[in-house]
PyMOL commands that place a pseudoatom at each C-alpha (Angstrom):
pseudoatom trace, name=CA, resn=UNK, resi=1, chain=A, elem=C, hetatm=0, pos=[-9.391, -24.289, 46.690]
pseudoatom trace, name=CA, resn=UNK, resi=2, chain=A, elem=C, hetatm=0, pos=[-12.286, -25.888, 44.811]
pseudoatom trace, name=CA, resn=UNK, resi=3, chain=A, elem=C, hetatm=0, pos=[-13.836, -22.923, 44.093]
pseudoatom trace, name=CA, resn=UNK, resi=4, chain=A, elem=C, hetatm=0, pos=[-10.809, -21.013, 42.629]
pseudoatom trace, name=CA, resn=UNK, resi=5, chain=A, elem=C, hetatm=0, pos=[-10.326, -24.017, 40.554]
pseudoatom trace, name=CA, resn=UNK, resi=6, chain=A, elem=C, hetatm=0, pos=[-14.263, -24.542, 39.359]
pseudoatom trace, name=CA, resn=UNK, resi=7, chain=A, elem=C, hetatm=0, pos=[-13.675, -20.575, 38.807]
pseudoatom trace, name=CA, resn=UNK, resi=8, chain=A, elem=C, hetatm=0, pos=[-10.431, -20.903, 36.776]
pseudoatom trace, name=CA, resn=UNK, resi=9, chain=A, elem=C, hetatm=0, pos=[-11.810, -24.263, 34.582]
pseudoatom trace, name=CA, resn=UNK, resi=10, chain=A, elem=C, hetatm=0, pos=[-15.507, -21.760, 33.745]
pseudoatom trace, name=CA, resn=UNK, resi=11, chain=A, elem=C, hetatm=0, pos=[-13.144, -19.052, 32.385]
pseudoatom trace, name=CA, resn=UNK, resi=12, chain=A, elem=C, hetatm=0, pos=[-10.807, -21.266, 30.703]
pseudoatom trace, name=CA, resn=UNK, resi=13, chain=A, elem=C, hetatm=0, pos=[-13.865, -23.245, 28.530]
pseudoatom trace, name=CA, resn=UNK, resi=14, chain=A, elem=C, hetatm=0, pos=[-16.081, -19.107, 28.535]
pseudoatom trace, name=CA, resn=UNK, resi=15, chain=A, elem=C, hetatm=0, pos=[-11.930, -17.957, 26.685]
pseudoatom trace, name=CA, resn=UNK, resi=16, chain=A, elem=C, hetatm=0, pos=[-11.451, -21.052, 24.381]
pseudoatom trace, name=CA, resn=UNK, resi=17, chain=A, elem=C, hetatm=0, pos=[-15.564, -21.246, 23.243]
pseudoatom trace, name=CA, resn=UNK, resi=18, chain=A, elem=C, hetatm=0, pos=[-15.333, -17.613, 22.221]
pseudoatom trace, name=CA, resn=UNK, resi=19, chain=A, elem=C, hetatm=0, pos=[-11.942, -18.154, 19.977]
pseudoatom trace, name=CA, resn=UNK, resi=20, chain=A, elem=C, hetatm=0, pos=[-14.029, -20.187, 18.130]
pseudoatom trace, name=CA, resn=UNK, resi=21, chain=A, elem=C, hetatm=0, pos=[-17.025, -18.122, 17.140]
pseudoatom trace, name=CA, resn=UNK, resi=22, chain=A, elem=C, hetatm=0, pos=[-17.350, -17.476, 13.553]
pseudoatom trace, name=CA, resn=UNK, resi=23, chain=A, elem=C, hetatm=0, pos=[-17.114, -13.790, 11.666]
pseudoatom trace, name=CA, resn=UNK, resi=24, chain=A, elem=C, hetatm=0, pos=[-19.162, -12.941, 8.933]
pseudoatom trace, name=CA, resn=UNK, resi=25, chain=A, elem=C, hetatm=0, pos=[-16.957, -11.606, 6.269]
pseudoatom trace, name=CA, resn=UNK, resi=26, chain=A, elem=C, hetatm=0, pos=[-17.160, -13.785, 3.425]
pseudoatom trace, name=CA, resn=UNK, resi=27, chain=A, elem=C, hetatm=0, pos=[-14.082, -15.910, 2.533]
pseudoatom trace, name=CA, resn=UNK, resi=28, chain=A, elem=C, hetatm=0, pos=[-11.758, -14.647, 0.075]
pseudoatom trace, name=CA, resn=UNK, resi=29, chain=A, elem=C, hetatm=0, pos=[-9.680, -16.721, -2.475]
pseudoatom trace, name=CA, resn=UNK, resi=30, chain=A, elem=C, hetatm=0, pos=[-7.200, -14.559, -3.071]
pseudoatom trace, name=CA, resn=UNK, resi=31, chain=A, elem=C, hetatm=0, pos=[-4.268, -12.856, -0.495]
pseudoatom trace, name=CA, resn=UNK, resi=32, chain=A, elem=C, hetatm=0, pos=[-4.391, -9.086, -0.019]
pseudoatom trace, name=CA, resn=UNK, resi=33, chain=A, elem=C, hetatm=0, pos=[-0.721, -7.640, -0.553]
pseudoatom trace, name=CA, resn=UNK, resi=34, chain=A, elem=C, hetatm=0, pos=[0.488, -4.148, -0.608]
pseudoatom trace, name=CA, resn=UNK, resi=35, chain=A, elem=C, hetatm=0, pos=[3.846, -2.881, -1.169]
pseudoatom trace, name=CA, resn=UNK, resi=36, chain=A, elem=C, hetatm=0, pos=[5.487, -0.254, -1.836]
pseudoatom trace, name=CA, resn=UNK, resi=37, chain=A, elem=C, hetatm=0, pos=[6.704, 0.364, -5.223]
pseudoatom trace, name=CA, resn=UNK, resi=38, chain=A, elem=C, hetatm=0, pos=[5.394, -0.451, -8.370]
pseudoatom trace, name=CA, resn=UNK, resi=39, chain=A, elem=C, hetatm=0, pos=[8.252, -3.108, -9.412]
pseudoatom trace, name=CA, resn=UNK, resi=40, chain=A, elem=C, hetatm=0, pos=[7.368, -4.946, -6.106]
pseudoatom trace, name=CA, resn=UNK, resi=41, chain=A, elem=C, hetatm=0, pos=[3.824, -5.599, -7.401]
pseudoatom trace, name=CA, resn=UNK, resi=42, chain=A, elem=C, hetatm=0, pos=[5.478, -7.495, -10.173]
pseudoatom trace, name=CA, resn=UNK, resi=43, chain=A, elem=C, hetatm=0, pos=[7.656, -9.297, -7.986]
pseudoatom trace, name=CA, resn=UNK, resi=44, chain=A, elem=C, hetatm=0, pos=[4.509, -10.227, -6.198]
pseudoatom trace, name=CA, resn=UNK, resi=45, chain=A, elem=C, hetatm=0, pos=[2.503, -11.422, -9.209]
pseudoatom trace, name=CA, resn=UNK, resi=46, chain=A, elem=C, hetatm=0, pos=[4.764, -13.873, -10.190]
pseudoatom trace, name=CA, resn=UNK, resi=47, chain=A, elem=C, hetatm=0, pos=[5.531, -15.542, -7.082]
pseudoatom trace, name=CA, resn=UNK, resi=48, chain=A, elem=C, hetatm=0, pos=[1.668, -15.665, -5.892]
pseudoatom trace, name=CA, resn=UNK, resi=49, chain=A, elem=C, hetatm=0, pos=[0.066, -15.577, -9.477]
pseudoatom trace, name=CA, resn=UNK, resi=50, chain=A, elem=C, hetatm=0, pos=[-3.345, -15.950, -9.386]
pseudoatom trace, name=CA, resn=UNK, resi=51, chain=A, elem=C, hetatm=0, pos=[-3.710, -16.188, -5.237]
pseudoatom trace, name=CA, resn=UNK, resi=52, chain=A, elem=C, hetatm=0, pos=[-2.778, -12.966, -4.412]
pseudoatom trace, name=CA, resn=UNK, resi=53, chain=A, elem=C, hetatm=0, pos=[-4.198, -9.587, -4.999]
pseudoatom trace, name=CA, resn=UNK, resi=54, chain=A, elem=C, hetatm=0, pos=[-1.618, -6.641, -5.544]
pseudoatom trace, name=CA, resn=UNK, resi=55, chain=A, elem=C, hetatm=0, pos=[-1.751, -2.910, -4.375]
pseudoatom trace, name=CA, resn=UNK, resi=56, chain=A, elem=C, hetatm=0, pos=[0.792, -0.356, -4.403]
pseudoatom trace, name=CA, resn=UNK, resi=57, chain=A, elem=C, hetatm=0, pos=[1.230, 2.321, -2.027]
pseudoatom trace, name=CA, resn=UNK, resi=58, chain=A, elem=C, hetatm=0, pos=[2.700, 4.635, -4.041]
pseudoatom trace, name=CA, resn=UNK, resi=59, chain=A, elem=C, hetatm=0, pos=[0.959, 5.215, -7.286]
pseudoatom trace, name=CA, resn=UNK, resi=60, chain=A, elem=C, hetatm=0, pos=[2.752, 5.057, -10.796]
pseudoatom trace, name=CA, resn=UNK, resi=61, chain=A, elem=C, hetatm=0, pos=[4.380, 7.743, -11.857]
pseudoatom trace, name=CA, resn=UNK, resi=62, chain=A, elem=C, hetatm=0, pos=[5.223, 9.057, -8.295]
pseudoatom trace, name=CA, resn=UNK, resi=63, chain=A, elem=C, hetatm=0, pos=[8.967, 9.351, -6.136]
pseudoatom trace, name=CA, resn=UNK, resi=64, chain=A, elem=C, hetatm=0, pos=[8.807, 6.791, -3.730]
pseudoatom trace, name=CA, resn=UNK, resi=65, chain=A, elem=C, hetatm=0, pos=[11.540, 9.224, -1.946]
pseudoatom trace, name=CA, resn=UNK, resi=66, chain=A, elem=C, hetatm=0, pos=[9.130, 11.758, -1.514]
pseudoatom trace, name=CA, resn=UNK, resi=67, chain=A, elem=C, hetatm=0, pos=[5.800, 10.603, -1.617]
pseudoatom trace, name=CA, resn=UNK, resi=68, chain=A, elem=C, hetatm=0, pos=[3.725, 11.138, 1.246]
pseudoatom trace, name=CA, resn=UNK, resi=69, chain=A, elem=C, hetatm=0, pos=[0.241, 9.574, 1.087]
pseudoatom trace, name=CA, resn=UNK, resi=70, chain=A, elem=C, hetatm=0, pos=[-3.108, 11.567, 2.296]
pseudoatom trace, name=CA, resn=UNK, resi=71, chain=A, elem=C, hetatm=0, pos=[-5.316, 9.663, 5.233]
pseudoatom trace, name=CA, resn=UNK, resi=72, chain=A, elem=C, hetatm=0, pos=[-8.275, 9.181, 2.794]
pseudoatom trace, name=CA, resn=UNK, resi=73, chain=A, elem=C, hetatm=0, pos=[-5.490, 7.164, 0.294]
pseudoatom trace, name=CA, resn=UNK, resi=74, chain=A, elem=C, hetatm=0, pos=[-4.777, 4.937, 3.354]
pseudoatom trace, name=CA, resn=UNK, resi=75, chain=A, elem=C, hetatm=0, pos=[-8.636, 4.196, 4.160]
pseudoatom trace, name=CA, resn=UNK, resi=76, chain=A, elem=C, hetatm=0, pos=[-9.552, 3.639, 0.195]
pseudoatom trace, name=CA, resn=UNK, resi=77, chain=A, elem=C, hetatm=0, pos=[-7.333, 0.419, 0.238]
for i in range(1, 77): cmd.bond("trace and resi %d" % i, "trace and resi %d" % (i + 1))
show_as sticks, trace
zoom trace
């Protein structure tokens, strides 16, 4: 009994220590957003204004109804 609970407290503090650890991306100001059409982006500005940061799936110009985007589009953004 002791040991099961000496085991369970060691992976309980090993669990919550490691949730903690720190990344090394630098921190951003701004909110990455993407949507999908182009009047969405405007939608977006004005609500978030200068905290968010805007990209559109499908490019202007384009038919949302029939756009299909390429695998190198989806790793560019």
């Amino acid at each position: 009994m002791f040991m099961n609970l000496s085991l369970l407290i060691v992976m309980t503090s090993v669990l919550l220590l490691s949730a903690c650890s720190t990344t090394n991306q630098p921190a951003s100001d701004k909110i990455g957003v993407m949507v999908t059409v182009l009047p969405q982006v405007e939608f977006v500005n004005a609500v978030g204004r200068d905290r968010v940061e805007v990209t559109a799936m499908v490019p202007p110009g384009a038919n949302p109804h029939t756009y299909e985007r390429s695998a190198p589009r989806w790793n560019s953004s």
